[in-house]
C-alpha positions in Angstrom: 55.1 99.8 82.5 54.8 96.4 82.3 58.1 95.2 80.7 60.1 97.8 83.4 58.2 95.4 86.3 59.7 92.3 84.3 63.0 93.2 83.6 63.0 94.9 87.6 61.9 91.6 88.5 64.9 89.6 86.3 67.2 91.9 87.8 66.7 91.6 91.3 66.5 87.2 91.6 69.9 87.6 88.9 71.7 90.0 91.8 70.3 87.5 94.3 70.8 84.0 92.4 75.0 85.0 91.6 75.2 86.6 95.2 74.4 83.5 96.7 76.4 81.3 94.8 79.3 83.8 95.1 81.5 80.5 97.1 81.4 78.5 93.9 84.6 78.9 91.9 83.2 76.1 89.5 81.1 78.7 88.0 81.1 81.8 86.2 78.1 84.0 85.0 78.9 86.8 82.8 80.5 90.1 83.3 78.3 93.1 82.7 80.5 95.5 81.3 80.0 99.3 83.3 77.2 102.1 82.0 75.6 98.7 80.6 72.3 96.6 81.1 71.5 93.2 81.7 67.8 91.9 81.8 68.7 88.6 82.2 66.0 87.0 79.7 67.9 83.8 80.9 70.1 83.1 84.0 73.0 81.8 82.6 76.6 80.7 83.3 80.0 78.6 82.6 80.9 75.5 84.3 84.5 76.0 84.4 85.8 72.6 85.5 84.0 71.2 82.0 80.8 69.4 80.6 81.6 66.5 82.5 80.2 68.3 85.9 78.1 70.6 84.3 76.1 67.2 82.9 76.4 66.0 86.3 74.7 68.6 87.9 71.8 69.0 85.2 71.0 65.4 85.8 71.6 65.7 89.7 69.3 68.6 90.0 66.7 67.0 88.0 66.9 63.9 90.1 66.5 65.3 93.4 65.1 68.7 92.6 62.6 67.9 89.8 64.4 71.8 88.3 65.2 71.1 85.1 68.1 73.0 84.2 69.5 73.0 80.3 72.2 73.8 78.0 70.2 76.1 74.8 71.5 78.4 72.2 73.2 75.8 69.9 75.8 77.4 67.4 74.0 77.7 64.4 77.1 76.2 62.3 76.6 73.1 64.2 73.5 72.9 62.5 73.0 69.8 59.5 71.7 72.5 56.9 74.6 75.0 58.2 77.5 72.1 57.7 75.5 70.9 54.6 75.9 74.2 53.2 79.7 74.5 53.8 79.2 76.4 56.6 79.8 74.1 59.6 83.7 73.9 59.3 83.9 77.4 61.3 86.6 78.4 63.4 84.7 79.4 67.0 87.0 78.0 70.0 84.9 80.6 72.0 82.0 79.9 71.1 82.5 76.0 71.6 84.1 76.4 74.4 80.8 78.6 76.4 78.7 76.2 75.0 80.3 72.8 76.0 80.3 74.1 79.1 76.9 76.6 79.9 74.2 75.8 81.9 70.5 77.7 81.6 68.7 77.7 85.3 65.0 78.2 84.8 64.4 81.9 85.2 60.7 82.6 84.7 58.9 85.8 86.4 56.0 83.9 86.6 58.2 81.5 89.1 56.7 82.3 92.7 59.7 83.6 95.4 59.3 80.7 97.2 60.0 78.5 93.7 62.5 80.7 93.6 64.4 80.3 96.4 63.7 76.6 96.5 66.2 76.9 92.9 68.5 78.8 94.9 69.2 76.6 97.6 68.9 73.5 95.2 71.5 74.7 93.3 73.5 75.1 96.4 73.1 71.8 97.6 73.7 70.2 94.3 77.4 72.0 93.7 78.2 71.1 97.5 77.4 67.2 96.7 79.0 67.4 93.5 82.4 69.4 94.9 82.4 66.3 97.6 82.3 63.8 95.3 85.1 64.8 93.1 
């Protein structure tokens, strides 16, 4: 019972998070395929103009917001041990390409609605300063 309230919980601030940032070409958060599930363990997306504004608006939302918003998940074949083991030289435009460009918002249950909507509108703010400037 517990997990179903978690995942309902994930669900319903994912609908709401990409609903309100629907205006923001810069960004794209994954398709869910139909007949599938997401539980959105994290909120995550694509910053499709490149790192360069993705890195902008981690530091920018840090700044003035105090969210701290991060890029996770490193391919493993990035990894010292992976490339010291001949493994590192893969082949993964994809891959790179998601990752050099993804940004994580903090997506806890725990976070309070009103912590949540204080992300939400954050966020906002932060892609309209950062559209503005260029």
């Amino acid at each position: 019972k517990r997990i179903d309230k978690l995942n309902n919980i994930r669900l319903k601030r994912a609908k709401l998070f990409k609903n309100k940032l629907k205006e923001f070409e810069e960004i794209e958060f994954q398709k869910i395929p139909k007949n599938f599930n997401h539980i959105f363990h994290c909120l995550v997306a694509k910053f499709k103009n490149g790192k360069r504004l993705r890195d902008k608006f981690i530091l920018d939302m840090k700044k003035k917001f105090n969210i701290q918003c991060i890029v996770q998940n490193y391919p493993l074949y990035r990894y010292g041990l992976f490339k010291k083991n001949g493994h590192g030289k893969n082949n993964c435009k994809n891959t790179d390409n998601f990752f050099d460009n993804m940004i994580s918002w903090p997506f806890y249950t725990w976070m309070s609605d009103k912590e949540f909507n204080y992300m939400i509108t954050s966020t906002i703010s932060t892609l309209r300063n950062l559209r503005k400037s260029g």
